[in-house]
N, C-alpha and C positions, 0 to 999 in steps of 0.2 A: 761385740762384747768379748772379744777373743783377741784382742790387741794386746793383752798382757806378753810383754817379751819375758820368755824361759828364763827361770834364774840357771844362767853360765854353769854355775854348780850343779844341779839338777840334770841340764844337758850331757856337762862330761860325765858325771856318774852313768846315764841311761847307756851311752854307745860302749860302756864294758861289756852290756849286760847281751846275752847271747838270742837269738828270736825265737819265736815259736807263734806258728802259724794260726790262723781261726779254724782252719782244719783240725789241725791236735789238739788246739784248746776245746770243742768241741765236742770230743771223745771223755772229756774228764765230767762226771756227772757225779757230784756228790748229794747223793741222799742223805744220807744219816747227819746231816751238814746243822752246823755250830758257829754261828757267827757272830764278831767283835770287832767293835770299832775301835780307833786308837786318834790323839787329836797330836802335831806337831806343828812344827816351822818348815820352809825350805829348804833351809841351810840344815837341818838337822834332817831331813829326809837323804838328801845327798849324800849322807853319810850311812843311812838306812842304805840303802840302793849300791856304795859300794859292797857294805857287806853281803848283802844277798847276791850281788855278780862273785863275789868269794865261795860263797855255797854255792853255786849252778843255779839258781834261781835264772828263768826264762822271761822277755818282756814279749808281749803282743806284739807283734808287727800288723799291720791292717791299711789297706789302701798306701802302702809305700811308709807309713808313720807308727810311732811306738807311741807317740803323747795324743791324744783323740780327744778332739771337741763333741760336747754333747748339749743337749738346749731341752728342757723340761719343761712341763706347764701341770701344774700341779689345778688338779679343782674342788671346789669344797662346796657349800649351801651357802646361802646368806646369812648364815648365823656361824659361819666356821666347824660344823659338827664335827671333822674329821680331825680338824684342828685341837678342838676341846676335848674328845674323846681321849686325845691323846697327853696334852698337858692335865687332864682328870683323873690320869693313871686306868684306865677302862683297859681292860685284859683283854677284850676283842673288841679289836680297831680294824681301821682300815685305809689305806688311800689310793685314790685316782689321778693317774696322769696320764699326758701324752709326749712321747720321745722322740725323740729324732738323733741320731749318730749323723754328725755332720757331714762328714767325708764322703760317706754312703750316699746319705740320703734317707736313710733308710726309717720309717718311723711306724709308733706304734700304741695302741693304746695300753697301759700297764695298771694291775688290782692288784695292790699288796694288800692281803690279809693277816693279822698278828693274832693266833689263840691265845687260851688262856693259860697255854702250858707256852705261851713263850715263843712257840714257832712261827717262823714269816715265811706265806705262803705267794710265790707273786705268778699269774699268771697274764699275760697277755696274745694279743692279736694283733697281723698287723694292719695298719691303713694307708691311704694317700697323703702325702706332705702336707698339701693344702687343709687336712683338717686336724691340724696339731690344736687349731682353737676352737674349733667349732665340729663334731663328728656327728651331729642330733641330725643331721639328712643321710647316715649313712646307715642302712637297715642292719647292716652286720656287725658293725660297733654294736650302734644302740641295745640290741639284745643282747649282746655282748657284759656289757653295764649291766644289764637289768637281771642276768643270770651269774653273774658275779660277784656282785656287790652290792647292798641292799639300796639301791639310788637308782633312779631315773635322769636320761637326759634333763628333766625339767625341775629338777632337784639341786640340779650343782651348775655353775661355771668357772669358769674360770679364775682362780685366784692368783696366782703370782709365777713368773717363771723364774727359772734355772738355770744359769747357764757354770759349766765348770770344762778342766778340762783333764783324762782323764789316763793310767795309767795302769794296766793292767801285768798281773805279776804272775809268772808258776814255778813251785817249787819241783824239782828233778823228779820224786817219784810220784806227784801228780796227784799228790794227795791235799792241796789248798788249793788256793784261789784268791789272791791279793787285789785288791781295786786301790787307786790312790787317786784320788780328786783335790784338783787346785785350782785355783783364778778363780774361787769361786762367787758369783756375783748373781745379786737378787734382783727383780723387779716385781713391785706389787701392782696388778692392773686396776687393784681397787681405790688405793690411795694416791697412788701416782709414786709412791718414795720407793729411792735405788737403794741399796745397798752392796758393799764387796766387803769380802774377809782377808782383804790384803793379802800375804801368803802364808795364811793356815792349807794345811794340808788335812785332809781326812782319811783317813785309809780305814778298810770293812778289811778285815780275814775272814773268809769264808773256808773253813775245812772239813776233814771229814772226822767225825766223832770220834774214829777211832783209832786215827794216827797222829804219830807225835808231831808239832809243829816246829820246825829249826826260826821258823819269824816272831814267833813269837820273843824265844831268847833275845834273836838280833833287836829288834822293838826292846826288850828289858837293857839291853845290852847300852842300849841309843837314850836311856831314861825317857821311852815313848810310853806315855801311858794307857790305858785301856778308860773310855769313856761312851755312856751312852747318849749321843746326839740324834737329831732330826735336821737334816737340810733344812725343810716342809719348815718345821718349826720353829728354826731357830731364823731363817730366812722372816715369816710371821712375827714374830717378837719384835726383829729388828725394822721392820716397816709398816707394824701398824701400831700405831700408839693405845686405841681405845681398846682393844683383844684383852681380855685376862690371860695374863702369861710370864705369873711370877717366877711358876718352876725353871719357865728356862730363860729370866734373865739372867738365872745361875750360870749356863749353860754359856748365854754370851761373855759373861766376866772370866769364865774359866778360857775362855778362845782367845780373849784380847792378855790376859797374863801369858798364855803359853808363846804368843806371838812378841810379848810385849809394845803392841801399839793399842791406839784406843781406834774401835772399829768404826769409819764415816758411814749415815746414812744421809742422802742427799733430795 
């Protein structure tokens, strides 16, 4: 799923940009953290990316690579509860997956909780590869799930994975936290239907409440807008036809204007 060759653009902008280790990025912990999504192209990220090598802006380096495959499996019930909760506007949501960092190896199960004041809380644990699909035999998960989210293994599986690839950013004094996700492409285990978002890019700002952001300007700077999306979501929309999921065919028409192509699902 990671066969997408790097837009050339994209590449030369990245090797401006200066590294910063999992060590130091580690150190950066923002609590009081404020996060916003913004939706682009490639070509117009490229441009994002020189200006932030302009400001000192720092890329992840990880396993010898700055661009990082990631592979996701998102789970719901048989009625979509997590799904609906969410296209229903419901102020405490919630979702479950399981992760993998490619390179690594490395995976894990992940509970993003959303209150009613807005906050997303995600905490995870981690597990063995092998059970990215299946973790109901493994006693430390399991209560894991059952003490963080209101679901049981016998409540949810599997519904659709993930895959993107993925580009981590830090600003000089350490006070954000940029993610940029591309190539990104869906699979639904229920329907059988693919889908990719050709090259939309997603990028999350994650900062700290109380410092000025210099990305945000460059993003204003770039005409990149601020937009609230769902991977989860918008991934559902686009490959299950019978889902109630007007709100975010919004959400798909807004992704295929910004890229100017009409999105395939197969």
């Amino acid at each position: 799923m990671h066969d997408n060759p790097h837009n050339p653009l994209v590449d030369k902008a990245m090797e401006s940009l200066s590294p910063i280790t999992l060590e130091e990025m580690d150190s950066i912990k923002l609590m009081n953290r404020i996060d916003s999504k913004y939706l682009t192209d490639e070509n117009t990220l490229a441009k994002v990316l020189r200006d932030a090598s302009a400001a000192g802006y720092r890329a992840l380096e990880a396993e010898g690579t700055r661009i990082s495959p990631y592979n996701s499996i998102y789970y719901d019930t048989p009625g979509l509860k997590m799904f609906l909760d969410h296209h229903n506007r419901r102020l405490n949501r919630q979702k479950v997956r399981t992760r993998v960092y490619v390179n690594s190896g490395d995976a894990f199960l992940e509970i993003k909780r959303k209150n009613n004041k807005g906050r997303t809380k995600k905490k995870r644990i981690s597990i063995p590869l092998d059970e990215l699909s299946d973790f109901s035999k493994d006693p430390e998960a399991v209560a894991y799930l059952e003490s963080h989210s209101g679901f049981t293994t016998g409540q949810i599986s599997p519904e659709l994975s993930t895959t993107f690839d993925r580009i981590t950013l830090v600003n000089p004094a350490k006070t954000e936290r940029i993610t940029i996700d591309m190539n990104l492409m869906f699979n639904n285990f229920r329907t059988g239907k693919k889908a990719s978002l050709l090259d939309t890019v997603i990028i999350e700002l994650k900062q700290d409440g109380r410092a000025t952001s210099p990305m945000k300007g460059i993003l204003l700077d770039n005409r990149v807008k601020p937009v609230r999306v769902s991977k989860y979501c918008v991934a559902v929309t686009l490959t299950d036809n019978a889902v109630k999921s007007g709100r975010f065919k919004k959400k798909v028409r807004a992704i295929e204007k910004t890229i100017n192509k009409k999105i395939q699902v197969i």
